[in-house]
Residue, then its C-alpha position, 0 to 999 in steps of 0.5 A: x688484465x693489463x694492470x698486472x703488468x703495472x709497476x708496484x710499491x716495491x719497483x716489481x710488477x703485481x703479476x710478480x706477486x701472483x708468481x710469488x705466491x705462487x710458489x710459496x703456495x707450491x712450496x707449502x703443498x708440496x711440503x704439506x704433501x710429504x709430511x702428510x702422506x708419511x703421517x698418514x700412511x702410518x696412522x692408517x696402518x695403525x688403524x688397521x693393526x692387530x693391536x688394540x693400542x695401537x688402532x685406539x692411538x690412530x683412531x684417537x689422532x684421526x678423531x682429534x685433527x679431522x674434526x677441529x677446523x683447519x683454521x683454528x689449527x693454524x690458529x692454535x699452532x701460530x697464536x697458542x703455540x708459542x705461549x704454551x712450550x718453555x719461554x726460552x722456546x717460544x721466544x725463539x718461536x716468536x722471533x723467526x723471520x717472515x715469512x717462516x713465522x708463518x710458513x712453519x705453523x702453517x705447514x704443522x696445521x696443514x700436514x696435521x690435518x691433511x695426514x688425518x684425511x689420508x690415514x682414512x683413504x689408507x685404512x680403507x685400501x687396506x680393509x679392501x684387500x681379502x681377508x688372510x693376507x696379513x696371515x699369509x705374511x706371516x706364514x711366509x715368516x714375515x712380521x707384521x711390520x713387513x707384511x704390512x711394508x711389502x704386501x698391504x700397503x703397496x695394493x692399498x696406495x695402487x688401490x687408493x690413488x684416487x682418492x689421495x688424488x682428491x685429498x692433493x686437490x683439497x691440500x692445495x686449495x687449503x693452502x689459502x688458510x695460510x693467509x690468516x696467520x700472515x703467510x703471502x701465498x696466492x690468495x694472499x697476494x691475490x688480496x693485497x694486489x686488490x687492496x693496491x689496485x681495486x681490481x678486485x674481478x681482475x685480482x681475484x680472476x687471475x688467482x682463479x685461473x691460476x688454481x684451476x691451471x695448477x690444478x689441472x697439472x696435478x690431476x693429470x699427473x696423478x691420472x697417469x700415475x694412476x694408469x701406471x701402477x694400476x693393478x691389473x684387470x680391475x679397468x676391464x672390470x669396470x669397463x664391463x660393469x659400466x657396459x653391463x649398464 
């Protein structure tokens, strides 16, 4: 691995470009992350609405954005986009600087797509909840906007971190898609080092630890959120379950 402390091109060294990507990485998880949560919580409760409308538009949108590829979004936000919109747009689209030519489809395609996922994880937090507590908001008096704001969705997060902890994972290894519409984010960089140096074990290898690293993090992170906000008695139950075994 002494290579990557070898000078580049650029007068920087190739491990430079690894923490660079790092970050673009990061930024484009993190960013992806939000978007994608506050879409999915809504589409989620909207799949689980009172209102036929309203559950039709969510299933629609999870139908559509859950089942064409990721790349080809990306494809379609980076390419097609720009063509489609008013010319005075897409000419204003077309002329961003590097890297948020990239980075702004990019984002667009993973939230999509991601917001998708997390609308199902939500919808069935909810659907796991006993039946009547949208009921008893609203015989409290509370609307169905507020039954489903202050009673419904905190236990349906508390109940599905978990799995929004799986879709975390899924978005940051997604963000290596960035790379087919020109964003320099770790895989990218991981790639172009290679193509510098022909280290390909080396390149690839550094990239691989540091996913596996960031990973981890991010998993330990959510584990302990998970041991905060969970509700109580369900880890005795399932800790009885498991000795009943």
């Amino acid at each position: 691995m002494n290579f990557l402390f070898e000078q580049t091109v650029d007068g920087n060294r190739y491990i430079s470009w690894l923490m660079s990507g790092l970050t673009w990485t990061l930024v484009l998880w993190i960013c992806a992350g939000v978007f994608a949560f506050v879409i999915g919580v809504a589409i989620g409760s909207m799949r689980t609405a009172p209102s036929t409308g309203l559950r039709i538009v969510g299933r629609v949108y999870v139908q559509v954005f859950r089942n064409v590829p990721l790349i080809v979004q990306a494809f379609l936000w980076y390419f097609v986009f720009p063509e489609v919109v008013p010319k005075a747009l897409g000419n204003e689209i077309k002329s961003m600087a590097p890297p948020w030519a990239s980075f702004v489809p990019a984002l667009i395609a993973l939230s999509l797509y991601t917001a998708s996922r997390v609308a199902e994880q939500i919808r069935a937090g909810i659907n796991a909840l006993p039946d009547g507590q949208l009921k008893a908001g609203h015989a409290l008096g509370m609307t169905t906007l507020q039954s489903y704001r202050m009673v419904l969705l905190p236990q349906a997060l508390r109940i599905t971190i978990p799995t929004l902890t799986s879709e975390a994972l899924g978005l940051l290894k997604n963000t290596s898609v960035a790379l087919t519409i020109g964003l320099l984010e770790l895989t990218a960089q991981a790639q172009q080092i290679n193509e510098f140096t022909f280290k390909t074990f080396g390149a690839f290898g550094s990239a691989t630890v540091i996913y596996l690293f960031t990973a981890l993090v991010i998993y330990q992170g959510a584990a302990l959120l998970e041991r905060r906000v969970e509700v109580p008695g369900t880890h005795a139950h399932g800790t009885a379950a498991t000795n009943k075994v």
